[in-house]
C-alpha positions as CSV (number, residue, x, y, z in Angstrom):
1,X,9.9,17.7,-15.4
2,X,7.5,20.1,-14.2
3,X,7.7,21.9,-10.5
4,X,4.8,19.8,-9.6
5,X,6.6,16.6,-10.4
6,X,9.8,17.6,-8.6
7,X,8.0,18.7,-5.6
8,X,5.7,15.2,-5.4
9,X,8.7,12.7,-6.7
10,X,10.5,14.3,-3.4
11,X,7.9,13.9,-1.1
12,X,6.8,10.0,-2.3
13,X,10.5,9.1,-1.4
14,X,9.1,7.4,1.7
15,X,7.2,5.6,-0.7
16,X,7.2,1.2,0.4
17,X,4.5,-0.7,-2.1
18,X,5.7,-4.5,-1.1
19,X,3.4,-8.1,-1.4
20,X,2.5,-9.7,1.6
21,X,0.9,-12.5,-0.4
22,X,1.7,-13.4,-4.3
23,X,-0.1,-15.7,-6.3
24,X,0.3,-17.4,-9.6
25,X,-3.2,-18.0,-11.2
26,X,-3.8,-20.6,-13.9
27,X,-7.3,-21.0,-15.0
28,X,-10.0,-22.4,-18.3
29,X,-12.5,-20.2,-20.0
30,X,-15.0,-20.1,-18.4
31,X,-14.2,-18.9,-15.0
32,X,-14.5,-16.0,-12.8
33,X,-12.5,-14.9,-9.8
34,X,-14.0,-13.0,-7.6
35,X,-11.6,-10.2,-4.7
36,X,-13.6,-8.9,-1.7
37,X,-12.6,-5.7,-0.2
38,X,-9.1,-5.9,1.4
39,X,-9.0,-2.0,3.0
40,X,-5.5,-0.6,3.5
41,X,-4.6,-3.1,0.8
42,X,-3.4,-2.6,-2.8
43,X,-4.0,-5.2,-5.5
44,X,-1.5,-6.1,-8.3
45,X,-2.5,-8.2,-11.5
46,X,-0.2,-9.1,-14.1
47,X,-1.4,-11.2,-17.2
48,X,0.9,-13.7,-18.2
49,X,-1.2,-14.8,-21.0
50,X,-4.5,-13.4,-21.9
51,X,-7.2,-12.4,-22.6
52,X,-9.9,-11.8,-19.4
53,X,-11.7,-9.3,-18.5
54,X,-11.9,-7.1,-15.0
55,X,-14.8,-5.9,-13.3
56,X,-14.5,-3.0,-10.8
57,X,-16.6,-2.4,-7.9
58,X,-18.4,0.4,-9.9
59,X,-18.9,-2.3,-12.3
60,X,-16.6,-0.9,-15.3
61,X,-15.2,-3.4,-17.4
62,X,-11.5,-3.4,-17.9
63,X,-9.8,-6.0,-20.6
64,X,-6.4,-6.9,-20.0
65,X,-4.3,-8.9,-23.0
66,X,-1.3,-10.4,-22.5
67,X,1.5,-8.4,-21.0
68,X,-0.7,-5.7,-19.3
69,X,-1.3,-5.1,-15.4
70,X,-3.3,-3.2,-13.2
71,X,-3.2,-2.1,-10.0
72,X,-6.4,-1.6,-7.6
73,X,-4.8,0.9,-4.9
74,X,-7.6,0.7,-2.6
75,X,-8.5,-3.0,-2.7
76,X,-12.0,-3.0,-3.5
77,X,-13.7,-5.3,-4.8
78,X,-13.5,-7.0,-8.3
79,X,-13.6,-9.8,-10.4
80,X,-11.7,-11.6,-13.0
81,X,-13.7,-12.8,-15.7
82,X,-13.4,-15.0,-19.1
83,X,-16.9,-13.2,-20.5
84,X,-19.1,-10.6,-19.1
85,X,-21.6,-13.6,-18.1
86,X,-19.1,-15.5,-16.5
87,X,-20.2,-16.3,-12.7
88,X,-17.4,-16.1,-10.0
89,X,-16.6,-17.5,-7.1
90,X,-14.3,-16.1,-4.0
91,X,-10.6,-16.8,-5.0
92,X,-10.6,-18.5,-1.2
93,X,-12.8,-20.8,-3.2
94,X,-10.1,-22.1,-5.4
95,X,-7.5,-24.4,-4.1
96,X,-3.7,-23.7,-3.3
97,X,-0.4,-24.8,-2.9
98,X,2.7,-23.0,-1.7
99,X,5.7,-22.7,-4.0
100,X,8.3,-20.8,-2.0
101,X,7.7,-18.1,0.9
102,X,4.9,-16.1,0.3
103,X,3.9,-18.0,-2.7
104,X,0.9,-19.5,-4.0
105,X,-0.3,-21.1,-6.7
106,X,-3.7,-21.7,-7.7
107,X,-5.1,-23.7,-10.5
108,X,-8.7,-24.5,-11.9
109,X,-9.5,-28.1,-12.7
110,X,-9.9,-27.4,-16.2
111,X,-6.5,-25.6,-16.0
112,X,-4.1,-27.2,-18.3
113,X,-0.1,-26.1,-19.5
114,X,-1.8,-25.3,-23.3
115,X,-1.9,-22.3,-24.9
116,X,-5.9,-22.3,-23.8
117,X,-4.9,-21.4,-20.5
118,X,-5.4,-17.9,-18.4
119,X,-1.8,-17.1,-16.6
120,X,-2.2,-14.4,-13.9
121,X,0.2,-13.2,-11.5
122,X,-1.5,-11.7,-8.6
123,X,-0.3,-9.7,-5.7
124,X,-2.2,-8.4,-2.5
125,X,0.5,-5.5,-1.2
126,X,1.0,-3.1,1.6
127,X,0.9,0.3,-0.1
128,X,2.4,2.9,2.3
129,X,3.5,6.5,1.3
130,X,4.8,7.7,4.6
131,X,3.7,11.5,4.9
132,X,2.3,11.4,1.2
133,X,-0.4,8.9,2.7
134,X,-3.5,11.2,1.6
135,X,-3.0,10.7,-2.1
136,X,-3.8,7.3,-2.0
137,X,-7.2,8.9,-1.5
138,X,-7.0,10.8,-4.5
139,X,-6.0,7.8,-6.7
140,X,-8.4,6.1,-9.4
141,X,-10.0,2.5,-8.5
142,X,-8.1,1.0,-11.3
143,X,-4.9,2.2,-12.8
144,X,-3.7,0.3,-16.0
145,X,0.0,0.1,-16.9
146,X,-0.8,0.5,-20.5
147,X,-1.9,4.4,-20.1
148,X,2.1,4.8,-18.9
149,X,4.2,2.9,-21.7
150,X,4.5,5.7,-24.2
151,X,5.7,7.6,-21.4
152,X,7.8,5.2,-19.7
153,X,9.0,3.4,-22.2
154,X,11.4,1.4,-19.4
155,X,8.5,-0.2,-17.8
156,X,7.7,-2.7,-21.2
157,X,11.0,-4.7,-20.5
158,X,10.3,-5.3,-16.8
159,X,6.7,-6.1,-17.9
160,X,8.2,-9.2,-20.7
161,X,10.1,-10.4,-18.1
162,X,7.1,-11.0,-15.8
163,X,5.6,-13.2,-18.4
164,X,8.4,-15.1,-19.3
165,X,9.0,-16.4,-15.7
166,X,4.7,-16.7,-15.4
167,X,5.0,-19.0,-18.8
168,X,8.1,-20.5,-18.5
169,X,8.1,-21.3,-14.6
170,X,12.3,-21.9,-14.6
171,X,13.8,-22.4,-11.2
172,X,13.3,-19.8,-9.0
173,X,10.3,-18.1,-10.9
174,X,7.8,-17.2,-8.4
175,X,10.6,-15.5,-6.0
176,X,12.0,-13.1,-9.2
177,X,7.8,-12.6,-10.3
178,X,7.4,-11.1,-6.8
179,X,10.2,-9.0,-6.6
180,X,9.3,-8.0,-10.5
181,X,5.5,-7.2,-9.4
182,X,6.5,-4.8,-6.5
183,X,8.8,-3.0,-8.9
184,X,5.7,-2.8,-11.3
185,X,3.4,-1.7,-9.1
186,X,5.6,1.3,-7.9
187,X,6.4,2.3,-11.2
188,X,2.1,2.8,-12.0
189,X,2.3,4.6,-8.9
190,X,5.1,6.8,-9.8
191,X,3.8,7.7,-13.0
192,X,0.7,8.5,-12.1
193,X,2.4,11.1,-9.8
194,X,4.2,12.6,-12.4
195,X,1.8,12.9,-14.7
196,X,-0.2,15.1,-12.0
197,X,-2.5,12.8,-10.8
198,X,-5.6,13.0,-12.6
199,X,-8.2,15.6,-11.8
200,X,-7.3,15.2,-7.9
201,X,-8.3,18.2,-5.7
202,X,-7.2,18.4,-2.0
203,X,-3.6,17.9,-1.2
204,X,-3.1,17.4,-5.3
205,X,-4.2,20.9,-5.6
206,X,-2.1,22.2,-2.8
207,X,1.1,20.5,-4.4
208,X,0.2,22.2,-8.3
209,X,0.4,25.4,-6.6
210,X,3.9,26.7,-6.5
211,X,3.7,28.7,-3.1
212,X,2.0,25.9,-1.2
213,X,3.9,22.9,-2.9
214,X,7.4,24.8,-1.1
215,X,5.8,25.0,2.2
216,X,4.6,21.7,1.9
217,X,7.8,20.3,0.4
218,X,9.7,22.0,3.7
219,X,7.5,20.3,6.3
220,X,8.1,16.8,4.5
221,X,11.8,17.7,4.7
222,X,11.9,18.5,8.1
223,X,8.8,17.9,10.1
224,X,10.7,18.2,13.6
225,X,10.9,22.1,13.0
226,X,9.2,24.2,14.9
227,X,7.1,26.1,12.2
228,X,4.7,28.4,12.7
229,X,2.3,30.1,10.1
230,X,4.5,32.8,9.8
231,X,7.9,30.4,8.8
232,X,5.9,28.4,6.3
233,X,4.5,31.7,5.1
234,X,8.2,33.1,4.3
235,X,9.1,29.4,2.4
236,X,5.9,30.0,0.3
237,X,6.9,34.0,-0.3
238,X,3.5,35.0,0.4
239,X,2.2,37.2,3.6
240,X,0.9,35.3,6.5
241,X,-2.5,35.8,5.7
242,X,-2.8,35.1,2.2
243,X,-0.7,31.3,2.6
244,X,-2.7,30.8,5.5
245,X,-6.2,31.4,3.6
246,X,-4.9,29.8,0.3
247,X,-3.5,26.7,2.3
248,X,-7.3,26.1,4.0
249,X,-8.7,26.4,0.8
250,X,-6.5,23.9,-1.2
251,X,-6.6,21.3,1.7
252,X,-9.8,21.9,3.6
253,X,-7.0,22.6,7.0
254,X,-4.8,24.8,8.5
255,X,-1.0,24.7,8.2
256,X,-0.4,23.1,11.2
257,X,-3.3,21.0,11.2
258,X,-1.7,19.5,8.6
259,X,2.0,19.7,10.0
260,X,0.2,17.5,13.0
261,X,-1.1,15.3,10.8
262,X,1.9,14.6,8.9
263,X,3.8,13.8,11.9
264,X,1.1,11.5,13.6
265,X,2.0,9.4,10.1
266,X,5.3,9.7,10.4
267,X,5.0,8.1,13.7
268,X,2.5,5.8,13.0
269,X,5.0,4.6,10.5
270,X,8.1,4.8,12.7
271,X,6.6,3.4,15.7
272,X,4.6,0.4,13.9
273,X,6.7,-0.7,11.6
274,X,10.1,0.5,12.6
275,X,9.7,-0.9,16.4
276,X,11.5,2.7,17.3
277,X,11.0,3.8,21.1
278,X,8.6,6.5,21.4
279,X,10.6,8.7,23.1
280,X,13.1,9.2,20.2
281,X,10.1,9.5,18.0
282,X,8.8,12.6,19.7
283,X,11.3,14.5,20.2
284,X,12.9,13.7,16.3
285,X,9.5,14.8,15.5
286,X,9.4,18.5,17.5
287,X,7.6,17.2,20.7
288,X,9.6,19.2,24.1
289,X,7.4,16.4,25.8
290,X,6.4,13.2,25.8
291,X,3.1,14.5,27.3
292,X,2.8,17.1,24.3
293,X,3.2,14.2,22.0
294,X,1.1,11.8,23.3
295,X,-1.6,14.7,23.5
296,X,-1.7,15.2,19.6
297,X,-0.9,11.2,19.0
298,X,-3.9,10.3,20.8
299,X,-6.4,13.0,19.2
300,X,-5.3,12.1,15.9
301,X,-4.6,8.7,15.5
302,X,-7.3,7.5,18.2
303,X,-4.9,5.5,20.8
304,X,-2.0,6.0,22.7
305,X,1.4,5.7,21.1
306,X,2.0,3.1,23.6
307,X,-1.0,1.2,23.1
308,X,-0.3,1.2,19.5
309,X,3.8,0.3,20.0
310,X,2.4,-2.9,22.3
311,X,0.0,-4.5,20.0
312,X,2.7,-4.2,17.5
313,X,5.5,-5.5,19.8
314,X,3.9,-7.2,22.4
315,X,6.9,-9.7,23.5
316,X,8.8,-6.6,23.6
317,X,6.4,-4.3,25.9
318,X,6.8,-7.3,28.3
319,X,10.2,-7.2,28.6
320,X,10.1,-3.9,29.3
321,X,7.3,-3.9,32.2
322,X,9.4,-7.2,33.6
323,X,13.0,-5.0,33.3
324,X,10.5,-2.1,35.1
């Protein structure tokens, strides 16, 4: 494995790509499904029995047999289609019925158990890369699974599980499908990491350099340090000036514009998600104050950490100000 892939496998350990909704999708030629925009979303599409076709927002035509997935990492919008003619309607449009927790399914009226049937596994996912978050930027509108299988091999069996239990529907299907889809979808993710990630510029750039990725790779490590230009300089074994000019070229900021950055994510993350009191964040984080923190939170992520920590956890912000 190359530096660059040791450098970005470490930093996407934060990685968490889970479904917040899963849906198993039976339909008859012709049909078309249409997926609006869904920002901050990722979308997951696994063919448990083909053919159809995909249309991207940019209107490029993917086709998926069989045993192939996608993923769309920035939820845009896109269609599923039997023919290039095919009209579509909203999937909203189609009706549903739960299975288990978090599972739907939906069938067309046409939609029969015959071998003339389109099987699709579908998942709408929270896609979160903790520090890494900026590469999602960097990724393609579509990412196919099949560009990965001669180079991960390991990922065909999970994919032939995935349409057994679409196909064969046993007890407990849709429950081991979603579980299977999130590992799928992490595994496109990871190996598009590892294989460098396109022709990305920005923060990819940064990482293929080898002084930057270890000043980088530090402040993911540790990002309650107090570094300085200077300290991240030494990691990268260059002189202060020459990191500091190569690093605002790479990434468009400075060092610790991006150090600041990094930690209003990690607390985004850690505050939001975790429930963790903000105090504890800060000062994990390098903050002497809670002042200091709340400073760079609020410039950065456009609210208060406390405003942000009581939408989140509003039954819990009141039993704080009654306790006050």
């Amino acid at each position: 494995m190359s530096q660059y892939a040791d450098v970005t496998s470490e930093l996407l350990s934060g990685m968490r790509l889970y479904g917040v909704k899963y849906q198993r999708i039976e339909v008859s030629a012709p049909f078309g499904i249409r997926f609006d925009d869904a920002p901050g979303r990722a979308q997951l599409h696994f063919v448990g029995r083909g053919p159809l076709l995909v249309k991207s927002a940019a209107g490029v035509i993917h086709t998926l047999e069989t045993g192939d997935a996608l993923l769309i990492p920035h939820g845009k919008a896109h269609a599923l289609l039997s023919s290039v003619d095919a009209a579509d309607q909203d999937i909203a449009a189609f009706g549903s019925k739960p299975i288990c927790d978090r599972v739907c399914a939906i069938a067309s009226a046409e939609a029969c158990d015959g071998e003339q049937s389109v099987i699709l596994f579908s998942a709408c996912m929270t896609f979160e890369l903790g520090g890494m978050q900026p590469l999602i930027n960097t990724m393609p509108d579509v990412m196919m699974v099949s560009t990965l299988l001669s180079q991960y091999p390991e990922i065909q069996p999970i994919l032939e599980a995935m349409e057994r239990e679409s196909t064969a529907r046993q007890a407990g299907y849709a429950s081991i499908l979603s579980r299977l889809a999130d590992v799928v979808a992490a595994l496109i993710v990871r190996g598009w990491v590892e294989s460098g990630c396109g022709k990305g510029s920005g923060l990819v750039q940064a990482l293929r350099d080898p002084r930057l990725s270890l000043a980088i790779a530090a402040m993911h490590r540790d990002p309650g340090e107090s570094w300085s230009v200077e300290k991240l300089a030494r990691v990268s074994g260059c002189s202060r000036s020459v990191f500091a000019e190569r690093f605002q070229s790479a990434t468009g900021m400075t060092p610790l514009r991006y150090l600041t950055e990094l930690r209003m994510r990690l607390a985004v993350q850690r505050i939001s998600d975790g429930g963790e009191a903000v105090e504890t964040v800060a000062f994990d984080l390098g903050y002497g104050s809670l002042a200091a923190f709340s400073r760079a939170f609020k410039r950065i992520v456009g609210q208060s950490p406390g405003a942000l920590r009581a939408g989140r956890y509003p039954a819990t912000e009141a039993r704080v100000a009654q306790r006050a």
